[in-house]
SENU-549579 format. One line per field, with one value per atom (N, C-alpha, C): residue number from 1; residue in one letter; x, y, z. Coordinates in pm, 1 decimal. Layout:
<sites>
baro <- c(NUM, ...) .
roke <- c(a, ...) .
x <- c(X, ...) .
y <- c(Y, ...) .
z <- c(Z, ...) .
</sites>
This chain:
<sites>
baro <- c(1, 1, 1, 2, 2, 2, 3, 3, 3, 4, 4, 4, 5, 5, 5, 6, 6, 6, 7, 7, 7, 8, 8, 8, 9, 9, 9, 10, 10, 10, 11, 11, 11, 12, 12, 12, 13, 13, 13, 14, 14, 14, 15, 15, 15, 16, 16, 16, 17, 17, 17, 18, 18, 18, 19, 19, 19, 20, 20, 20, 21, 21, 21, 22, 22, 22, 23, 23, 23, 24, 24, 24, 25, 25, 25, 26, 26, 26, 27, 27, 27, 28, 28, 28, 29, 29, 29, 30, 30, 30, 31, 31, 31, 32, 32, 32, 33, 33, 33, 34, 34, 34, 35, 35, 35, 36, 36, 36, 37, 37, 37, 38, 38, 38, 39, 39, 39, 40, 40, 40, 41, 41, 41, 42, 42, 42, 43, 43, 43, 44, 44, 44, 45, 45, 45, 46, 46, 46, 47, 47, 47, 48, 48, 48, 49, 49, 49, 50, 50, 50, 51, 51, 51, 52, 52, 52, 53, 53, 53, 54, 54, 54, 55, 55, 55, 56, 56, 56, 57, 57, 57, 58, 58, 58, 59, 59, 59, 60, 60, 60, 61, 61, 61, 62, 62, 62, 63, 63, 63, 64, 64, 64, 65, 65, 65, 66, 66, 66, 67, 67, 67, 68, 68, 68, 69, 69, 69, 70, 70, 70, 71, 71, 71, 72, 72, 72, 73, 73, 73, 74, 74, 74, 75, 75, 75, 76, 76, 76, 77, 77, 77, 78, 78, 78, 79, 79, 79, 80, 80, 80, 81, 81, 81, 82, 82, 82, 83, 83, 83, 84, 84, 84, 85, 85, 85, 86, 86, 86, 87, 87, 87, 88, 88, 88, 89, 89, 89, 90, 90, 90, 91, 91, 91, 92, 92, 92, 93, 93, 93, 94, 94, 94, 95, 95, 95, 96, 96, 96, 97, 97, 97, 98, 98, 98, 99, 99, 99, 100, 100, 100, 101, 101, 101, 102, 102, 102, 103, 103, 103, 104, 104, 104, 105, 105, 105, 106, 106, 106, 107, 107, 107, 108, 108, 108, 109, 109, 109, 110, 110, 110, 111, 111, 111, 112, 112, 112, 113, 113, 113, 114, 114, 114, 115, 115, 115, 116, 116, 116, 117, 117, 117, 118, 118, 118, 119, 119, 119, 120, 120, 120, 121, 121, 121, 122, 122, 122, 123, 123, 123, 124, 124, 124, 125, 125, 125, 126, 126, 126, 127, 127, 127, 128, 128, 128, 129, 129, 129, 130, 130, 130, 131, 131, 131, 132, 132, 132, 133, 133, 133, 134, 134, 134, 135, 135, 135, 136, 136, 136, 137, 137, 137, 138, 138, 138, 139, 139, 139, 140, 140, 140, 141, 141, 141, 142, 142, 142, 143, 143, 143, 144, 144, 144, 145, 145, 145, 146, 146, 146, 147, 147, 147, 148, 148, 148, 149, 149, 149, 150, 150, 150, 151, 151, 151, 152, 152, 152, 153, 153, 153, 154, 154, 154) .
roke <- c(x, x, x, x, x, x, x, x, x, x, x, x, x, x, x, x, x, x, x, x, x, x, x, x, x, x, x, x, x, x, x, x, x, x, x, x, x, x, x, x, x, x, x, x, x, x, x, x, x, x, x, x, x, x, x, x, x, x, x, x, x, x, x, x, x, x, x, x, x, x, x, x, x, x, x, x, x, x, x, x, x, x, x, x, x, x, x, x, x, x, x, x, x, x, x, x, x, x, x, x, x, x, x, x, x, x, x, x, x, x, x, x, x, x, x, x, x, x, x, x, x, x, x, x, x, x, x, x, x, x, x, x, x, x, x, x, x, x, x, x, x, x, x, x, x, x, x, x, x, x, x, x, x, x, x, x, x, x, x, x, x, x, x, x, x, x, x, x, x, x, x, x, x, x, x, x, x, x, x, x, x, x, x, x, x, x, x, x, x, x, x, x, x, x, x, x, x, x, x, x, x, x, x, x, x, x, x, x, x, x, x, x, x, x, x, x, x, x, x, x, x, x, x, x, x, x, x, x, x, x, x, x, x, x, x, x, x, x, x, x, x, x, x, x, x, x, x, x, x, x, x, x, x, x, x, x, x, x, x, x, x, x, x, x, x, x, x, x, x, x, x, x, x, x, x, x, x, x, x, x, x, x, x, x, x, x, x, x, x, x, x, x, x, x, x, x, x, x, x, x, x, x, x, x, x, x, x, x, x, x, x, x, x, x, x, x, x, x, x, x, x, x, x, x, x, x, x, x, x, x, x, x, x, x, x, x, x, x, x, x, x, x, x, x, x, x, x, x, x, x, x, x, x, x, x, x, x, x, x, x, x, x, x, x, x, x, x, x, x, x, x, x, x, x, x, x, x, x, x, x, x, x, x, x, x, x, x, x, x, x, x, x, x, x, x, x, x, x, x, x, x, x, x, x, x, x, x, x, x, x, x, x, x, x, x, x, x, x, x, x, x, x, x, x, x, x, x, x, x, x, x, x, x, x, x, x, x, x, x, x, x, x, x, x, x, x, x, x, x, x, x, x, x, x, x, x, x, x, x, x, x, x) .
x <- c(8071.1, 8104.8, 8167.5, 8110.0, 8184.7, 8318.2, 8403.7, 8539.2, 8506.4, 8447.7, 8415.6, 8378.8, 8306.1, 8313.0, 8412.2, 8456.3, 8603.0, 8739.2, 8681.9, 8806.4, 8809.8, 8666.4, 8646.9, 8683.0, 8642.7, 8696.2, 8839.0, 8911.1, 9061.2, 9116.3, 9014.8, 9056.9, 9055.8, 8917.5, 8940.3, 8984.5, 9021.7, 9137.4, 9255.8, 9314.2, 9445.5, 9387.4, 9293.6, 9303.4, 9308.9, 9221.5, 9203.7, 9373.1, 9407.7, 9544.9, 9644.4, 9661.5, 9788.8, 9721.0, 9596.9, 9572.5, 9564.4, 9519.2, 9517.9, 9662.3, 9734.2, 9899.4, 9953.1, 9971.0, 9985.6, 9962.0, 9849.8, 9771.2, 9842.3, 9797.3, 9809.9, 9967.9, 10076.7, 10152.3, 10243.7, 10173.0, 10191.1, 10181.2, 10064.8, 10023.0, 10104.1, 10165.8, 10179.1, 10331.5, 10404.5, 10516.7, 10531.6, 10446.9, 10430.9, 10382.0, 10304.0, 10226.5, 10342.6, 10465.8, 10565.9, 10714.0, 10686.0, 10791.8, 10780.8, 10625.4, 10555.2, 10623.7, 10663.5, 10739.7, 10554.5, 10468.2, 10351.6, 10280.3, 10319.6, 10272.7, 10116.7, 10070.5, 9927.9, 9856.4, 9927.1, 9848.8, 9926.3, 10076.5, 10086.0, 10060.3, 9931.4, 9917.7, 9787.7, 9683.0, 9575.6, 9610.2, 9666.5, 9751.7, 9750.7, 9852.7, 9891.4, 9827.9, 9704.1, 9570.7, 9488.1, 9452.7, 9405.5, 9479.0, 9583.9, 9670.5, 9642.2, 9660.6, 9605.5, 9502.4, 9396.4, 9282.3, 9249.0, 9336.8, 9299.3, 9376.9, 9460.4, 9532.9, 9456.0, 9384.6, 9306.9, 9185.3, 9112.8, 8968.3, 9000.3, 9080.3, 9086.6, 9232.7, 9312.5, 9444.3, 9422.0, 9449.4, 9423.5, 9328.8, 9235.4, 9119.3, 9189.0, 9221.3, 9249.1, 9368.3, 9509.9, 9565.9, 9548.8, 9397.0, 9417.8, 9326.5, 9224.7, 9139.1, 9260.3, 9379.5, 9464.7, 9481.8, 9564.8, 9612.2, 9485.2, 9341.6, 9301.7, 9220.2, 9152.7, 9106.7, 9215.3, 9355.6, 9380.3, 9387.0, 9420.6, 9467.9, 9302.5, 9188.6, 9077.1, 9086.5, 9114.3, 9093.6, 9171.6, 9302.2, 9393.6, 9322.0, 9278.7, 9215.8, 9108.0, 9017.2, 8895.5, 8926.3, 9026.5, 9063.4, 9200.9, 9232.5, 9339.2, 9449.1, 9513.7, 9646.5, 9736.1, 9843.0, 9922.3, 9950.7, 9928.7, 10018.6, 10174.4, 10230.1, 10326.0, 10412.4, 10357.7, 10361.2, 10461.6, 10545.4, 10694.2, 10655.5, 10553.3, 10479.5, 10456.5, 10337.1, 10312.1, 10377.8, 10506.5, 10592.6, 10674.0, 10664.1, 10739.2, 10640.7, 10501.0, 10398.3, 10402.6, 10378.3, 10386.1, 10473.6, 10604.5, 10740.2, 10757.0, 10722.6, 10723.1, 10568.0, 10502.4, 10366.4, 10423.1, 10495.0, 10506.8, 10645.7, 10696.9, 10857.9, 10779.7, 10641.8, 10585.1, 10526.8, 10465.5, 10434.3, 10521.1, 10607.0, 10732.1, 10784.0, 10740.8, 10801.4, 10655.2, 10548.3, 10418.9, 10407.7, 10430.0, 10409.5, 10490.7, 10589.4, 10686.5, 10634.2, 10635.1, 10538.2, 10428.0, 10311.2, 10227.1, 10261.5, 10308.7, 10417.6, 10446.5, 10542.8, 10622.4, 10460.3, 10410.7, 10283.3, 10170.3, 10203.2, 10134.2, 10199.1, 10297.5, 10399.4, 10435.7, 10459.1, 10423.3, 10332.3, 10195.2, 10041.1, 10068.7, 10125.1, 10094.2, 10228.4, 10306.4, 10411.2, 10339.9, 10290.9, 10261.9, 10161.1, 10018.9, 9978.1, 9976.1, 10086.7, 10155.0, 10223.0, 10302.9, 10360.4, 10232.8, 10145.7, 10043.7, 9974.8, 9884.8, 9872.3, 9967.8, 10073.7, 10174.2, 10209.7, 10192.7, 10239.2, 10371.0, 10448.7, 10631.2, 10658.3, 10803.1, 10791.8, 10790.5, 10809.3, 10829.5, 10969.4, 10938.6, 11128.5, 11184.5, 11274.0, 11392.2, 11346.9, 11306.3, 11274.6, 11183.2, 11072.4, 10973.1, 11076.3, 11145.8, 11208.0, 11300.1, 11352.4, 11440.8, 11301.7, 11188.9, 11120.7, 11074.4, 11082.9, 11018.7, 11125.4, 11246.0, 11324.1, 11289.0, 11272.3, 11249.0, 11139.5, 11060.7, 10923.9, 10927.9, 11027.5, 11049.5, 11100.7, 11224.1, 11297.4, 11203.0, 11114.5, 11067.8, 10923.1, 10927.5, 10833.2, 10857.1, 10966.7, 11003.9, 11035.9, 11077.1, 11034.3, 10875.7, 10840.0, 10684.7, 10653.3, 10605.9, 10534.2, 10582.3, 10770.3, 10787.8, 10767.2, 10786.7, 10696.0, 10581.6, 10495.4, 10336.9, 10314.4, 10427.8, 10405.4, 10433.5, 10530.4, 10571.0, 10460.2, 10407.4, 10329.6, 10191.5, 10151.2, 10076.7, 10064.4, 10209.6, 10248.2, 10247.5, 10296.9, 10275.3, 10123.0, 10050.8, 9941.4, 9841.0, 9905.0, 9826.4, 9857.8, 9953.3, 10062.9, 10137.1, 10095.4, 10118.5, 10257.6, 10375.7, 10440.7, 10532.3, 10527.3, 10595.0, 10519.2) .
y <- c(9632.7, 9765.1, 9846.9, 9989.1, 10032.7, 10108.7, 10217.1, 10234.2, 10354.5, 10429.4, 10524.2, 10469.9, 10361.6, 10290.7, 10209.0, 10174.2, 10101.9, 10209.4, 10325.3, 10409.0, 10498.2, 10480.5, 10560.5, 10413.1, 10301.6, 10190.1, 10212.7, 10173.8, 10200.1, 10335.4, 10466.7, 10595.0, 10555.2, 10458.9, 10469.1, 10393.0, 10259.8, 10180.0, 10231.1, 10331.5, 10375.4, 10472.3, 10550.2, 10607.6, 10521.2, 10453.2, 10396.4, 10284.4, 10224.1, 10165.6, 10260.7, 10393.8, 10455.5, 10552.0, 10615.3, 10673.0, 10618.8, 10492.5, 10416.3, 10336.4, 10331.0, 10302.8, 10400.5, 10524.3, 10633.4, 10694.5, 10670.2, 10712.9, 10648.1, 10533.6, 10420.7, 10398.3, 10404.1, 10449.6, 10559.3, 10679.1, 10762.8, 10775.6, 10693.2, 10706.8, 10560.5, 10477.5, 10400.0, 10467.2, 10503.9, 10605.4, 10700.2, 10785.2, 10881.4, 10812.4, 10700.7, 10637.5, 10590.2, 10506.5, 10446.3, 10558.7, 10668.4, 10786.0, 10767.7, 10782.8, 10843.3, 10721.7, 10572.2, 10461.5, 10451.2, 10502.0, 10466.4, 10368.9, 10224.1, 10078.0, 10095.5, 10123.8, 10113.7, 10181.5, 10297.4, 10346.5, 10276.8, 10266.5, 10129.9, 9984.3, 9940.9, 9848.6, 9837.5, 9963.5, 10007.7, 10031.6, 10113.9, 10158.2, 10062.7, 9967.9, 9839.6, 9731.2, 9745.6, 9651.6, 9774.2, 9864.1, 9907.8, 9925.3, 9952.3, 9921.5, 9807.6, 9679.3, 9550.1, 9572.6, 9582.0, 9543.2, 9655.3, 9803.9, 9839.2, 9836.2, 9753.2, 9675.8, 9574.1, 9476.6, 9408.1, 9430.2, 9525.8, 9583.7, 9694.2, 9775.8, 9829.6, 9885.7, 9844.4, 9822.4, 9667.1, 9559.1, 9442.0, 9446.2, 9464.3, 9423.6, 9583.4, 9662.0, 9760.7, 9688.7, 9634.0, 9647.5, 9495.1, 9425.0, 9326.9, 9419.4, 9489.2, 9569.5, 9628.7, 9660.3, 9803.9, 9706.6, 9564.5, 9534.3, 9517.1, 9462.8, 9376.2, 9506.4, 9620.9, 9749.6, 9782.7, 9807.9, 9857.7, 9814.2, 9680.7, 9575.4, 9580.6, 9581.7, 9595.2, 9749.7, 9835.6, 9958.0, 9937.5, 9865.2, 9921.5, 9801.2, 9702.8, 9651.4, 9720.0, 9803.2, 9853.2, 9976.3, 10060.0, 10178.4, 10123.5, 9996.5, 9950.1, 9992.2, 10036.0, 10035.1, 9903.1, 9930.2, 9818.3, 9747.0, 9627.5, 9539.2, 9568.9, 9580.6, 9640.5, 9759.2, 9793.2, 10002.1, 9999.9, 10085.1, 10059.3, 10145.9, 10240.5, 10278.1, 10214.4, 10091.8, 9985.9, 9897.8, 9834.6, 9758.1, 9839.5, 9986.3, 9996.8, 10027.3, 10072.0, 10045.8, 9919.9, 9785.2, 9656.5, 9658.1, 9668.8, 9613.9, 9723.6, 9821.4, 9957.3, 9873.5, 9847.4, 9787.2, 9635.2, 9609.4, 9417.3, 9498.2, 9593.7, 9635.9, 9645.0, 9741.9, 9834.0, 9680.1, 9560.7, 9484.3, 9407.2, 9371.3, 9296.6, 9352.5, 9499.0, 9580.8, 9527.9, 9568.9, 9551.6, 9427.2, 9300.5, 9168.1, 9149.1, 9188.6, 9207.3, 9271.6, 9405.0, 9516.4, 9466.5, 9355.7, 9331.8, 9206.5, 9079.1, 9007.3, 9114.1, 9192.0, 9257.5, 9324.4, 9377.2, 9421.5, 9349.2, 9274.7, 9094.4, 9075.7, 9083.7, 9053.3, 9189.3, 9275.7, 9407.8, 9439.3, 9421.3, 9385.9, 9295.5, 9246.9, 9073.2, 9128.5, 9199.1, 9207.7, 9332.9, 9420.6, 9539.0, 9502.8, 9392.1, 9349.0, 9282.1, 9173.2, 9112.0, 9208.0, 9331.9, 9426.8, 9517.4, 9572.0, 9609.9, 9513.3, 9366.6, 9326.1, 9277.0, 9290.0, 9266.7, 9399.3, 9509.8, 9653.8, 9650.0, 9579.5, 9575.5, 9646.4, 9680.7, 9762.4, 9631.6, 9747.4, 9635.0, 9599.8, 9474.3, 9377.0, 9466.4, 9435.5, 9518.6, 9463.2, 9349.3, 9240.5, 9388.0, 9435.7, 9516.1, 9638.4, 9711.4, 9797.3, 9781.4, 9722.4, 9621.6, 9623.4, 9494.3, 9513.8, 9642.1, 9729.7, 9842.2, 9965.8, 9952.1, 9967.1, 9908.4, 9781.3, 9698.1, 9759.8, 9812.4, 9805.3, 9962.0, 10082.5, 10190.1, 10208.0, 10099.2, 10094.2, 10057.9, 9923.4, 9886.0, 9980.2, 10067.5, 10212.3, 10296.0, 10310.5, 10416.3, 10343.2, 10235.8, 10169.4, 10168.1, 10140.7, 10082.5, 10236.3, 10337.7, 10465.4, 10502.7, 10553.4, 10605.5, 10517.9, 10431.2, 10317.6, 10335.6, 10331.1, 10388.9, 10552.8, 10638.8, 10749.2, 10769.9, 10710.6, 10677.7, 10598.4, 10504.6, 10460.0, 10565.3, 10666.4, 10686.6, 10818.6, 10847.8, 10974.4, 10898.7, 10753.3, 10682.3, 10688.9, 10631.0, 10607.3, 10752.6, 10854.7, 10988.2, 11013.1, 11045.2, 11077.0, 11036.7, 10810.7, 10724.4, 10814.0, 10807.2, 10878.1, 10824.0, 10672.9, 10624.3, 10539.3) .
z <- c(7535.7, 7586.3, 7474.7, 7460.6, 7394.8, 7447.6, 7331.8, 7373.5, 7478.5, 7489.9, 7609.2, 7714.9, 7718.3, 7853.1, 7904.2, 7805.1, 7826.6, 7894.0, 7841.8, 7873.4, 8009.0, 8041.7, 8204.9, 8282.8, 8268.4, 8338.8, 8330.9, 8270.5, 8234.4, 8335.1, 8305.2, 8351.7, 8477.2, 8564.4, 8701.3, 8785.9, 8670.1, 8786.1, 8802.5, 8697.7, 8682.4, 8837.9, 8794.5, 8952.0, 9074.1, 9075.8, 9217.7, 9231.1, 9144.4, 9103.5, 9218.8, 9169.6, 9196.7, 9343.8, 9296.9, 9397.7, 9597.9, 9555.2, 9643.8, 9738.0, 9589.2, 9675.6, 9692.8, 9654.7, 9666.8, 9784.0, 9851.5, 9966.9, 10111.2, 10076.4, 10178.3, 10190.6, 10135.0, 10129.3, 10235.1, 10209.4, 10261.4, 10368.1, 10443.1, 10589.2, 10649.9, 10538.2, 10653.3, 10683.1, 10557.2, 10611.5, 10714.7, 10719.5, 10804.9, 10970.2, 10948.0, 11078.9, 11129.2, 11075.7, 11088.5, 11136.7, 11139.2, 11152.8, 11295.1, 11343.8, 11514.8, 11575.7, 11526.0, 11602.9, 11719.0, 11702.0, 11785.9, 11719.6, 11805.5, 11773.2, 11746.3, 11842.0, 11817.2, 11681.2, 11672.7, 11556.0, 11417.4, 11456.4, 11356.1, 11323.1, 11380.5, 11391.6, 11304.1, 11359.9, 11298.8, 11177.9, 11124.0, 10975.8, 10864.0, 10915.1, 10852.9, 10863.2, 10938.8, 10904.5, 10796.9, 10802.2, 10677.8, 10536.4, 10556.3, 10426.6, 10327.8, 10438.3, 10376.3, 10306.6, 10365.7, 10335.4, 10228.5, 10184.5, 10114.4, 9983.0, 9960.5, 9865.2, 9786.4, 9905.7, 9857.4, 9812.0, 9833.2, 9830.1, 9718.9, 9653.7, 9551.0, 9467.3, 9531.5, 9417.5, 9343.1, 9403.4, 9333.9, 9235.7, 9244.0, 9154.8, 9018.7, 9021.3, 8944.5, 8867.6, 8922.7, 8884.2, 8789.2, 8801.8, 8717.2, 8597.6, 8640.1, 8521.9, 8436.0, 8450.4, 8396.1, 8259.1, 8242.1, 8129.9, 8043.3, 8078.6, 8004.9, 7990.1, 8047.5, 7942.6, 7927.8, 7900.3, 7787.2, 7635.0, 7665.5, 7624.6, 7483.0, 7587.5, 7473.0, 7411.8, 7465.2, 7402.2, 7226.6, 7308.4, 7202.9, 7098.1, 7100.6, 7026.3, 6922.2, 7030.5, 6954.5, 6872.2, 6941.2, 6876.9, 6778.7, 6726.5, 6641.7, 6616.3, 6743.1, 6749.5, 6733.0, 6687.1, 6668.6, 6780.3, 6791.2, 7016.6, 6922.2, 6872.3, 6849.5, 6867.2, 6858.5, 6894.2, 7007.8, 6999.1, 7065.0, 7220.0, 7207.7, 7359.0, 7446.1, 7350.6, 7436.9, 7476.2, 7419.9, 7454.2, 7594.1, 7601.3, 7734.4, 7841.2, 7863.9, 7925.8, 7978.5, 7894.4, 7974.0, 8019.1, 8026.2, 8035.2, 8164.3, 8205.2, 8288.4, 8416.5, 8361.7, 8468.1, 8480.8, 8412.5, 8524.5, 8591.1, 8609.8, 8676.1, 8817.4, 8777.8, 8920.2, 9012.5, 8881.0, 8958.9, 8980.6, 8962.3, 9036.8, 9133.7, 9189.8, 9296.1, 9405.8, 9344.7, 9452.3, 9473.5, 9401.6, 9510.2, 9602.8, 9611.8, 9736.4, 9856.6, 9798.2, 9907.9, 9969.5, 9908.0, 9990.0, 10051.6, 10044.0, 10118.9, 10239.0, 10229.9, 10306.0, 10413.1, 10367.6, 10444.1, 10559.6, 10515.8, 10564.3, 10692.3, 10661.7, 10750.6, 10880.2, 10826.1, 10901.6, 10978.1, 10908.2, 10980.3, 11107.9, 11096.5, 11194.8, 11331.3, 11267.5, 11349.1, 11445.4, 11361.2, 11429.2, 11564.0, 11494.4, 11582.5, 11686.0, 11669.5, 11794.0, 11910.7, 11845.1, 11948.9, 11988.3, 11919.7, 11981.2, 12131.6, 12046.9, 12179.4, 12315.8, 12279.5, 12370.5, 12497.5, 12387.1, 12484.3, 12450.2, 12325.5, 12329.8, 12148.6, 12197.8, 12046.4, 11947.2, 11852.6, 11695.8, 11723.6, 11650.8, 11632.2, 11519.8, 11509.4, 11427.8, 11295.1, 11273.7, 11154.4, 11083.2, 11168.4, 11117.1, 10981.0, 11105.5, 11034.4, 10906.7, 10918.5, 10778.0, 10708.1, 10729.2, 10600.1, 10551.4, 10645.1, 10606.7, 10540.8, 10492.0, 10466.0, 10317.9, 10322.0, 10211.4, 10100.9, 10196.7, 10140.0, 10056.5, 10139.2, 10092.8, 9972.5, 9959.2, 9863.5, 9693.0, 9761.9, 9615.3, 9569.2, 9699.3, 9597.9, 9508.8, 9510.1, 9424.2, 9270.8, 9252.8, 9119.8, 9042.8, 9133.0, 9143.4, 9073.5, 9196.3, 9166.5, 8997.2, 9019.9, 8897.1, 8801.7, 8814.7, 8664.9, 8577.0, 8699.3, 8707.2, 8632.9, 8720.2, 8622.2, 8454.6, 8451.3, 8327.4, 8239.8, 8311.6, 8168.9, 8178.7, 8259.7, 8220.8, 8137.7, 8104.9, 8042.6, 7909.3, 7878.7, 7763.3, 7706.4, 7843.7, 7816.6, 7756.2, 7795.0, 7712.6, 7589.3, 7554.7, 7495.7, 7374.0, 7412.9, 7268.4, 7174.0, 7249.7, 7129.9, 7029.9, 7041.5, 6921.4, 6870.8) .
</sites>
């Protein structure tokens, strides 16, 4: 592959990466405001599955195209940018394996009170508390490296 193909790959996991938690995100926040089980139940079964179906697979593409770019275009693995890029993307991912744990678990809860007709346990809300908290590491992380990632300024 060459570096232009390498770099729209790169360009569109970073999209589908952020755009996708970004998204999904949002609705399960907002789905989770209405306290309406059912549509949180639906929510947080698509969330899953869209974590797994196109954040995962992105967020393993993100290190290893860049990782070749910076190879092909011979930047230093030194370069003091890139040292806070990695160090900024394992923070966001030490925030997101939690979050999807925590989601798993949400899913299953939501669906048990769905087929039941009973609200969510309190357990739900705590994780979801949990889950709020380790976004905002995660996202601003993400923004940050990709202001690195334009930008390369040291």
């Amino acid at each position: 592959m060459d570096y232009l193909a390498i770099k729209w790959l790169h360009i569109m996991s970073a999209t589908f990466m952020f755009g996708t938690g970004f998204g999904t995100a949002f609705y399960m926040f907002v789905t989770n405001r209405s306290r309406n089980v059912q549509a949180i139940a639906v929510v947080t079964r698509w969330v899953v599955r869209a974590d797994w179906w196109f954040t995962t697979p992105a967020v393993i593409i993100q290190p290893i195209s860049g990782l070749w770019m910076m190879h092909l275009a011979g930047y230093p693995v030194t370069a003091p940018w890139l040292a806070w890029s990695l160090a900024l993307y394992a923070l966001a991912g030490s925030c997101w394996l939690p979050v999807v744990w925590l989601q798993l678990r949400m899913r299953d809860m939501a669906q048990t009170a769905a087929a039941g007709a009973s609200d969510l346990p309190e357990r739900f809300w705590r994780f979801e508390r949990i889950w709020i908290v380790l976004g905002f590491p995660a996202f601003g992380g993400l923004v940050i490296v990709y202001w690195l990632m334009v930008h390369k300024p040291m």
